[in-house]
DRENSEGU-623441 format. One record per residue (C-alpha): x, y, z; residue in one letter. Coordinates in pm, 1 decimal. Layout:
BEGIN
- xx,yy,zz,res
- X,Y,Z,A
...
END
This chain:
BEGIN
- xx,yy,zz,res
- 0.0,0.0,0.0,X
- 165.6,347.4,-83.3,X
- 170.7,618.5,130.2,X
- 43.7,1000.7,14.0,X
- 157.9,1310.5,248.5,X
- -20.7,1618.1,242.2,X
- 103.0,1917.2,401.6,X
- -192.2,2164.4,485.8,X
- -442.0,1894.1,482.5,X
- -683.2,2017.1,757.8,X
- -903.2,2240.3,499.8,X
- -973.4,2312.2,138.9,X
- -774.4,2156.3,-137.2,X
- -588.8,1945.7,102.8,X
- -871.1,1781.1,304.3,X
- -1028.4,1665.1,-43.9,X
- -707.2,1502.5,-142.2,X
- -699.8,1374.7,202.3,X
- -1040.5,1250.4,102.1,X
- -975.1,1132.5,-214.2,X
- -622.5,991.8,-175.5,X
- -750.1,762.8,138.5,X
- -1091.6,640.2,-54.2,X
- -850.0,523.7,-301.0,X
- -648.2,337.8,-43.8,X
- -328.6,525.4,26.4,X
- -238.0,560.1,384.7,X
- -200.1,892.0,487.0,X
- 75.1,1149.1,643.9,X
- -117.8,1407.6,696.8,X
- 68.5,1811.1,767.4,X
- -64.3,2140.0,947.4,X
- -3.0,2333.1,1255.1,X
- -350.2,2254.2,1449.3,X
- -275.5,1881.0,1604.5,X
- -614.3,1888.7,1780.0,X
- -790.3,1902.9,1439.6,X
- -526.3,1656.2,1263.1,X
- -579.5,1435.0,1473.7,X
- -999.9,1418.1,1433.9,X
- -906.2,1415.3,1013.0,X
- -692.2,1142.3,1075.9,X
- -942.0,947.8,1279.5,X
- -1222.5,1015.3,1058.4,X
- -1017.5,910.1,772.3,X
- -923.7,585.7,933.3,X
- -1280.9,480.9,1022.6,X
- -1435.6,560.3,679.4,X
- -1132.8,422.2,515.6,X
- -940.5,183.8,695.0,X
- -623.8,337.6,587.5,X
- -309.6,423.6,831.4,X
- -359.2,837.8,853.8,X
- -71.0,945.4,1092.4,X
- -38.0,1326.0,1196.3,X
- 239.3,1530.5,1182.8,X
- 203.6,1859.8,1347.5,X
- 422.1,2147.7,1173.3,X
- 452.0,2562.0,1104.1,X
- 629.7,2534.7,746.5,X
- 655.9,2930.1,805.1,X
- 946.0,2764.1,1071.7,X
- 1270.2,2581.5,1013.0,X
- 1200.6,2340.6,1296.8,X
- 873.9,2244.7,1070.7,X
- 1030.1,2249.8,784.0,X
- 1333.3,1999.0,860.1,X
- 1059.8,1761.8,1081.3,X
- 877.7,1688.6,737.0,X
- 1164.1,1651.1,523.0,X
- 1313.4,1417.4,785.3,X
- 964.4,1184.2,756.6,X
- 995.2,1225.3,351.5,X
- 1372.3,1137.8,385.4,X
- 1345.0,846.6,584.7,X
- 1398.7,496.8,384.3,X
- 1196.5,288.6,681.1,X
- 858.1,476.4,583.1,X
- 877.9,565.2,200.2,X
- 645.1,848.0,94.6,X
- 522.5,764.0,-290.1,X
- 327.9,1087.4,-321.0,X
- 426.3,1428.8,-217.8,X
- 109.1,1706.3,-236.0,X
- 251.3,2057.0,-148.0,X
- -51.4,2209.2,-47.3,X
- -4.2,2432.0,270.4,X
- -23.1,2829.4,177.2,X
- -203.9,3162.6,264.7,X
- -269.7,3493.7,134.3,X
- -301.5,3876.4,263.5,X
- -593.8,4065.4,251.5,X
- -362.2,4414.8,215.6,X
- -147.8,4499.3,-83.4,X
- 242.7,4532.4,-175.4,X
- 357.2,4809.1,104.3,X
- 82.8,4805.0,264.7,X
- 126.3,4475.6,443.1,X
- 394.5,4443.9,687.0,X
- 734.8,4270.1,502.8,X
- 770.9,4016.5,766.1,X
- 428.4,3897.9,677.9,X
- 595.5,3873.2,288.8,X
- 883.1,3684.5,417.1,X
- 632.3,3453.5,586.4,X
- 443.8,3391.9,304.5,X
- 770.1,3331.8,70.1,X
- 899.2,3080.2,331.5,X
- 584.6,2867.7,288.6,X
- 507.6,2927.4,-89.2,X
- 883.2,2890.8,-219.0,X
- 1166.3,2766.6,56.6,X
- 923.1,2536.7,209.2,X
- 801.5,2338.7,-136.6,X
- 1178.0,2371.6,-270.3,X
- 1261.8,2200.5,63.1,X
- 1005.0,1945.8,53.0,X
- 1000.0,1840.3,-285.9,X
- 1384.8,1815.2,-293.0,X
- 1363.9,1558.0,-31.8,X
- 1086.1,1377.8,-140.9,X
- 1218.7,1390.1,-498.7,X
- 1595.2,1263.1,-353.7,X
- 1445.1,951.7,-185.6,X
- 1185.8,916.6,-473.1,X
- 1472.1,872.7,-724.6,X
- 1662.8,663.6,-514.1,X
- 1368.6,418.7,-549.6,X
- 1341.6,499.1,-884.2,X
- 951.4,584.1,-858.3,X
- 736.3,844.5,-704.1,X
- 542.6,1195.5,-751.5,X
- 469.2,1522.9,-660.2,X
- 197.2,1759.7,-686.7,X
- 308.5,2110.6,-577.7,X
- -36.4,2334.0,-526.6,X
- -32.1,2667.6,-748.0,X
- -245.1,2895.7,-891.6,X
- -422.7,3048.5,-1195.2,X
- -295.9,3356.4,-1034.0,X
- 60.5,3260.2,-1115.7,X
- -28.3,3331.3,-1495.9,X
- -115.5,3734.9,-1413.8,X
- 90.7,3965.6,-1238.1,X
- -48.8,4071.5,-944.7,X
- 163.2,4186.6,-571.2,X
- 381.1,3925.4,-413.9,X
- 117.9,3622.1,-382.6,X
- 93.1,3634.4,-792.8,X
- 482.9,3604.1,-762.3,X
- 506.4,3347.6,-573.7,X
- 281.4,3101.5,-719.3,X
- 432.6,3195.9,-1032.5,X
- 769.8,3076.2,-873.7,X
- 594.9,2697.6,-790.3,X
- 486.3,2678.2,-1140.8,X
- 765.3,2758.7,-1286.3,X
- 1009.9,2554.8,-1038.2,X
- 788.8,2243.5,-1041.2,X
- 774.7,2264.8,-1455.1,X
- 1148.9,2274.2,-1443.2,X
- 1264.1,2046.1,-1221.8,X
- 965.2,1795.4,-1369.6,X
- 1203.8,1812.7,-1712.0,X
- 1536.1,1739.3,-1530.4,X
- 1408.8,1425.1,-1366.0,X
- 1236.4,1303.0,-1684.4,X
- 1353.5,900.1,-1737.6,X
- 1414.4,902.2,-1348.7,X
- 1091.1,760.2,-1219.8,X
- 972.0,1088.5,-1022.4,X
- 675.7,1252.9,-1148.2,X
- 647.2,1634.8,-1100.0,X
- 293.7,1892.7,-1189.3,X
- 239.7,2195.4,-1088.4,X
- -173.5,2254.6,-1013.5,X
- -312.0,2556.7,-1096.2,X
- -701.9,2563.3,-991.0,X
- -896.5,2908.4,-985.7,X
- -1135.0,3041.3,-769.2,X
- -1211.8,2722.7,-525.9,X
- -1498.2,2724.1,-235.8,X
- -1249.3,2651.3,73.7,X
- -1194.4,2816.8,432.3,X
- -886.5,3015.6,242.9,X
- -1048.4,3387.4,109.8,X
- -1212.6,3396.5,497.0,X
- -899.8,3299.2,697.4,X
- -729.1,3571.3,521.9,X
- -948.8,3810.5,548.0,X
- -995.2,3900.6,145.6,X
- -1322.9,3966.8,67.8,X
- -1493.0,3755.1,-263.8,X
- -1800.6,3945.4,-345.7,X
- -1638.2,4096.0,-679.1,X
- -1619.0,3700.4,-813.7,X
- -1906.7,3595.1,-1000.8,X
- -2070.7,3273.7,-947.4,X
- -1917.6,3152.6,-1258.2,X
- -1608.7,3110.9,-1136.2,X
- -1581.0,2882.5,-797.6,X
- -1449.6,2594.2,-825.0,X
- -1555.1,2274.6,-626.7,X
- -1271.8,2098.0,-436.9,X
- -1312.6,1744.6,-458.3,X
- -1345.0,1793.1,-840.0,X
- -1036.7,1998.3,-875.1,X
- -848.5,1684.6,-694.4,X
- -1006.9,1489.6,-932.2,X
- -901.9,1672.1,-1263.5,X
- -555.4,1715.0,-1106.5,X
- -558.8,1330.9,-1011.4,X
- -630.3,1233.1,-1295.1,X
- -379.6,1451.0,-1520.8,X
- -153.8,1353.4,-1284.6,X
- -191.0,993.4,-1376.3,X
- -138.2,1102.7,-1771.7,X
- 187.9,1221.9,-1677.3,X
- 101.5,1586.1,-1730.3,X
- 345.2,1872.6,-1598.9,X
- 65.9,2141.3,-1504.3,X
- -264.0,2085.5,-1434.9,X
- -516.3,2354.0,-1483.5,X
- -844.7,2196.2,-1387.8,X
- -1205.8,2328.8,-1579.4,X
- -1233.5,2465.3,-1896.0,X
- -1336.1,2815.1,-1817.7,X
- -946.5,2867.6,-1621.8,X
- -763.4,2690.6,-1929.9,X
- -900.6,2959.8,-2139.7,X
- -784.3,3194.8,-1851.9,X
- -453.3,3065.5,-1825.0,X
- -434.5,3061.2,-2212.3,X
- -562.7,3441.3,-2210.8,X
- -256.2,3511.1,-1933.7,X
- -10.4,3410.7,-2182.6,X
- -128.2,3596.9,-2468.7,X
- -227.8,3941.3,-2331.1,X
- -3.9,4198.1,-2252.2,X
- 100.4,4229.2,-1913.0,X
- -73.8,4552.8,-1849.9,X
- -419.5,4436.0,-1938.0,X
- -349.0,4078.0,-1774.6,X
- -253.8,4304.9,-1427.5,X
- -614.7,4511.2,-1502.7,X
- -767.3,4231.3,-1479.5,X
- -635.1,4036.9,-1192.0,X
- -694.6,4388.9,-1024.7,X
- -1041.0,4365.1,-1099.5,X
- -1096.7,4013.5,-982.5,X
- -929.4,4059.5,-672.8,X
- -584.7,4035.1,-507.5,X
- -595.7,3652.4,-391.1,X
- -750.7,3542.6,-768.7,X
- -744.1,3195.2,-796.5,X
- -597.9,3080.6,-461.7,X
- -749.5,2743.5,-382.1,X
END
């Protein structure tokens, strides 16, 4: 039976690959700072399931949480087959306007911590010679807009390249890139949603399922739903100015899961 860990996996995107990951079979590590509420996913996952769901309490805004999940990824005695670098936040203020240790934060989880955590994974992976990992973007790393925009756009580009230098080595990389998606994360960070029409939430258990399942065709990126592929598409081909009008317009979190 192979084992799946999810960092953030408490709420949102993560809880429905929690979901979706043990239905399938996969025993479960599962990541996030509150231990209490781990611990009652990881029970409730067991029951429905029968699958192994073990807890691992950890701030990846910390070193100490950092190195105490790439210690369980590193370790040969417990093999983790599936990485999903899910954990991440947004701010509710713009660039300037919110305080730069509240940037650094946010780099520290969005960049150091997945380039931490998928280069151990990905070492022991290859050692095996088999393995994946699913590093959680955005559509908003197609549009330039403030510091979150940046650095999603810095997972998507990272996971795309370092998916090409391990081609023929057994690791799989993708970088997923869902839109608007109805989860606990606009609330928790205070950013309000009422400019987003209707149109364009998401659901999470079928984004998993669209990124599962690309994932599984050995797809790089996975944009899930038609309406954000065109998106995505229209990010590339705009010019930047109009692309950043219209981020703007949607809001300053667009398309964080």
């Amino acid at each position: 039976m192979t084992t799946a860990l999810i960092t953030g996996s408490t709420a949102g995107i993560g809880a429905a690959f929690a979901r979706r990951l043990a239905a399938d079979g996969h025993n479960l590590v599962l990541v996030a700072r509150d231990a209490e509420r781990l611990r009652e996913q990881a029970a409730d996952l067991h029951d429905r399931h029968r699958v192994e769901a073990r807890v691992l309490s950890a701030d990846l805004a910390d070193d100490a949480g950092i190195e105490a999940v790439e210690a369980r990824l590193a370790d040969p005695a417990q093999p983790v087959d599936l990485l999903v670098n899910n954990a991440g936040f947004g701010h509710r203020d713009g660039y300037l306007t919110t305080p730069l240790a509240d940037e650094l934060r946010m780099l520290k989880v969005h960049c150091e911590t997945v380039l931490r955590l998928t280069s151990a994974a990905a070492a022991a992976m290859r050692e095996r010679g088999r393995g994946g990992v699913i590093n959680v973007s955005s559509i908003a790393s197609f549009f330039p807009r403030g510091t979150y925009s940046a650095s999603k756009a810095w997972v998507t580009q990272f996971t795309l390249g370092a998916a090409k230098d391990l081609t023929g080595s057994g690791v799989r990389l993708m970088a997923l890139c869902p839109g608007f998606v109805r989860t606990e994360f606009h609330q928790r960070s205070g950013v309000s949603t009422d400019n987003v029409p209707g149109w364009m939430w998401l659901d999470a258990d079928r984004v998993v399922d669209a990124a599962l399942k690309d994932f599984a065709r050995g797809r790089a990126l996975s944009v899930p739903d038609p309406r954000y592929k065109a998106l995505a598409g229209l990010g590339k081909l705009v010019p930047r100015s109009a692309a950043a009008s219209v981020s703007t317009r949607l809001g300053r979190s667009a398309g964080r899961p």
